[in-house]
N, C-alpha and C positions, 0 to 999 in steps of 0.2 A: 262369154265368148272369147276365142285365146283368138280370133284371127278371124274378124267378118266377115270377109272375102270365101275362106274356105270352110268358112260355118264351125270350126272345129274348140268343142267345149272347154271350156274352164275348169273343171270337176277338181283338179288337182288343187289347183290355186284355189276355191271356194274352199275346200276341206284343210289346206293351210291354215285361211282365215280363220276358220272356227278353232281351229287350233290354238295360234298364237294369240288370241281375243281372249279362249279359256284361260292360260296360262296370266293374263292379265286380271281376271277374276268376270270377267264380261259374256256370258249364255249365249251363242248366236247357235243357229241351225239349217243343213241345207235342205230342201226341198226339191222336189222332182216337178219338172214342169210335163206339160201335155206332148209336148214335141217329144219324138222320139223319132232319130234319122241313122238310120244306116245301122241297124240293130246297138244306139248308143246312147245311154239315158243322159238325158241331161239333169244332172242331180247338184244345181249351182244356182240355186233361186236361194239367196241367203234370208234367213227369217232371226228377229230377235227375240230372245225369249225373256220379255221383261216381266217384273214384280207386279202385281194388280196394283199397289200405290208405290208411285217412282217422282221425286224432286226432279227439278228442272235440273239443281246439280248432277245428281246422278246422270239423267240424260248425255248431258254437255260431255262427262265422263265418257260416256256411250261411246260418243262420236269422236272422242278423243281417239281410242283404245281405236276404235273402227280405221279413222282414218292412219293410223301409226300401222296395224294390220296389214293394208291397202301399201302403203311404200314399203313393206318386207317383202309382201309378194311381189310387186312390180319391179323388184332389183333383182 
């Protein structure tokens, strides 16, 4: 959500994420939620697409790359 108040979606910035996440070598993907308002999908439910066996390194990585993602879009 870019702005509570006026309900007005993120899509941009979700599709950023997965962007800059990929280029990091990190799978994410967005998702469509059930809401749909004012003819405007909300397509910003981010999903990870992990390995069926993943280390706890890796993980930690995850959320490295995740949260590094997260302060690109937010500036």
């Amino acid at each position: 959500m870019e702005d509570r108040y006026t309900k007005k979606s993120s899509n941009a910035r979700a599709e950023r994420i997965v962007e800059e996440a990929f280029k990091r070598g990190v799978i994410f993907d967005l998702s469509m939620s059930i809401i749909i308002r004012q003819d405007e999908n909300y397509r910003n439910i981010l999903k990870y697409k992990l390995p069926l066996v993943i280390t706890e390194k890796q993980m930690d990585r995850t959320f490295e790359v995740l949260r590094k993602c997260l302060q690109i879009v937010s500036v």
